[in-house]
C-alpha positions in Angstrom: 4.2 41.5 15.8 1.9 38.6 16.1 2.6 35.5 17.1 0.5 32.0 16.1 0.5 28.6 17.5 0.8 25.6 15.8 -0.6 22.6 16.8 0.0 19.1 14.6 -3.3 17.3 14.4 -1.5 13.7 13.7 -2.1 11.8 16.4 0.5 9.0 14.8 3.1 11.5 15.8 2.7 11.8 19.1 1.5 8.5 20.5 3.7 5.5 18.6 7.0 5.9 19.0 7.8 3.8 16.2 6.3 7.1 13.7 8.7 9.2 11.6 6.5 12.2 9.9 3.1 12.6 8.5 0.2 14.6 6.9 -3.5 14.5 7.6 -5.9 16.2 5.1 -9.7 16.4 4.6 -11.8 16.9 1.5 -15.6 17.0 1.4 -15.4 14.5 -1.6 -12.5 11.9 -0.6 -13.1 12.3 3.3 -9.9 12.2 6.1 -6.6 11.3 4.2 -3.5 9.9 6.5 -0.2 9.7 5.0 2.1 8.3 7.7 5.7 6.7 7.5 7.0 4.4 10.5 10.8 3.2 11.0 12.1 0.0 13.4 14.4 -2.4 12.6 15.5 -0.5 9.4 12.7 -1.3 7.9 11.1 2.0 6.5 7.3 2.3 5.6 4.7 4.9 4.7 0.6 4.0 4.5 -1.5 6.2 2.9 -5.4 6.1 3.8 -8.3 7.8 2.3 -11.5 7.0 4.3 -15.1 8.2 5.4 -13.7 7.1 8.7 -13.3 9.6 11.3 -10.1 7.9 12.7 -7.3 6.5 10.9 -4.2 6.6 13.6 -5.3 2.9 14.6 -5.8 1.6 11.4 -2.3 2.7 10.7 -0.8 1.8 13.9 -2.1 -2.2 13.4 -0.9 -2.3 9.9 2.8 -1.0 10.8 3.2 -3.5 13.8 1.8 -5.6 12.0 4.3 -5.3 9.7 7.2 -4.8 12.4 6.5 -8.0 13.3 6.4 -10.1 10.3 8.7 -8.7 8.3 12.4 -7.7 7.8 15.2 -6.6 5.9 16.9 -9.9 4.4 20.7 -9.8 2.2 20.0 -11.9 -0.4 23.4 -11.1 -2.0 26.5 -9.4 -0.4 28.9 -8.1 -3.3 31.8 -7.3 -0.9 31.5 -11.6 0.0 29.4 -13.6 -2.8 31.7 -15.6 -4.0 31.0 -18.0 -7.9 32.3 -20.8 -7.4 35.5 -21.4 -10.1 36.4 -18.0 -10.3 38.8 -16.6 -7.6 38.5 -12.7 -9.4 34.9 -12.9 -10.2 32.2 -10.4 -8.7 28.8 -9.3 -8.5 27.9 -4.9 -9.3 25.4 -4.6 -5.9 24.0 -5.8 -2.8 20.2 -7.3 -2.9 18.6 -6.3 0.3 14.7 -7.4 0.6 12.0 -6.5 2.9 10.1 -10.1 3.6 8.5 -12.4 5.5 10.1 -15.5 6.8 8.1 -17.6 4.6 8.8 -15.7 1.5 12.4 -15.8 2.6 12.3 -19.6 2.7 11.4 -19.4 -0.9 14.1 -17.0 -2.2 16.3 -19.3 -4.7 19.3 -17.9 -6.4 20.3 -18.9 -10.1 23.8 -18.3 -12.1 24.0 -18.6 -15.6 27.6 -17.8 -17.1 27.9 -16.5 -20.4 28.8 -18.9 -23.8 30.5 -16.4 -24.4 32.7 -13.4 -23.0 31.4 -10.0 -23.3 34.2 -7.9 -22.2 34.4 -8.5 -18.4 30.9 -9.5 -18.1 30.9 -13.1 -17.6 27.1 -13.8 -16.7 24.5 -13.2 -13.9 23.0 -14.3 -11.2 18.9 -14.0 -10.9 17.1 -14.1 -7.6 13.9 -15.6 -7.3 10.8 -15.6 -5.1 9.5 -19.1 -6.0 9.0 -18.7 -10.0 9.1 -14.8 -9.8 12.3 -13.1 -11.1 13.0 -10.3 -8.2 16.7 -9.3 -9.0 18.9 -10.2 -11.7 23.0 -9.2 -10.6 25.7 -9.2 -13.3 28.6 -11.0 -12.5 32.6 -9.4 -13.9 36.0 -10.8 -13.8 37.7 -8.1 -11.7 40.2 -6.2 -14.5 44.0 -8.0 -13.8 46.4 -4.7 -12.8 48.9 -4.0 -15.7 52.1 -4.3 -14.5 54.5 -1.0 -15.1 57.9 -0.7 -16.3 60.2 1.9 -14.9 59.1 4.2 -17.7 55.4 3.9 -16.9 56.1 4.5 -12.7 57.8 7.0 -13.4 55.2 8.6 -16.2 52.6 8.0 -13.6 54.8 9.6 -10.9 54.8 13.0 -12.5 50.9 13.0 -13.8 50.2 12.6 -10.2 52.4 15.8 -9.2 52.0 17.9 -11.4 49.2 20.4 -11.4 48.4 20.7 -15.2 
């Protein structure tokens, strides 16, 4: 039986605690390649570097807390609380969540536009914006009004929900 050691060659790994996996790789043509992915904040990256360079863990390292520092996970929309105004039973289908810098965040700008007219229980949207850039567009529903049962239909459902067929 023979036994081998292993020994992971990125650095990343090992020295910046912030680091979550990686691959190194070398070709004679393309030169040292560094995939790397770093976590903090809940903000999840990945570089990837090819270079003639002989060492990429810096590069890397500067660019992530770079990052880290200038950017961050921003809700630009909450379904479970966005509320349109006029409509007590209105809702939006997802959460927007953005990775940005405060200065992009200051230039997020939300728009709704209701439908003329109904399309089932779509009622109209709401677009996000990054000054004139269209980042997210969110449908906005009427929430379905519960049908109210007779006796005859509780006691219908009663039994579908009992019985194993």
């Amino acid at each position: 039986l023979k036994a081998y050691t292993w020994k992971n060659r990125n650095e990343l790994l090992f020295n910046y605690d912030k680091a979550t996996g990686g691959k190194t790789g070398y070709t004679p043509k393309a030169g040292r390649i560094l995939v790397s992915s770093a976590s903090s904040n809940d903000v999840n990256l990945c570089i990837a570097t090819i270079s003639k360079d002989s060492y990429l863990y810096d590069f890397h390292e500067k660019k992530y807390d770079y990052i880290f520092e200038n950017y961050k996970k921003y809700k630009i929309i909450d379904k479970d609380t966005y509320n349109i105004k006029g409509y007590d039973n209105a809702y939006v289908d997802h959460d927007f969540i953005i990775t940005l810098s405060k200065q992009e965040n200051d230039n997020i700008k939300t728009d709704i536009i209701m439908n003329e007219k109904k399309q089932g229980n779509l009622i109209g949207k709401v677009n996000t914006y990054m000054g004139k850039e269209l980042i997210d567009t969110n449908n906005i529903y009427l929430k379905k009004e519960a049908k109210k049962l007779n006796l005859l239909d509780k006691i219908i459902q009663f039994f579908e929900n009992i019985l194993p067929f």
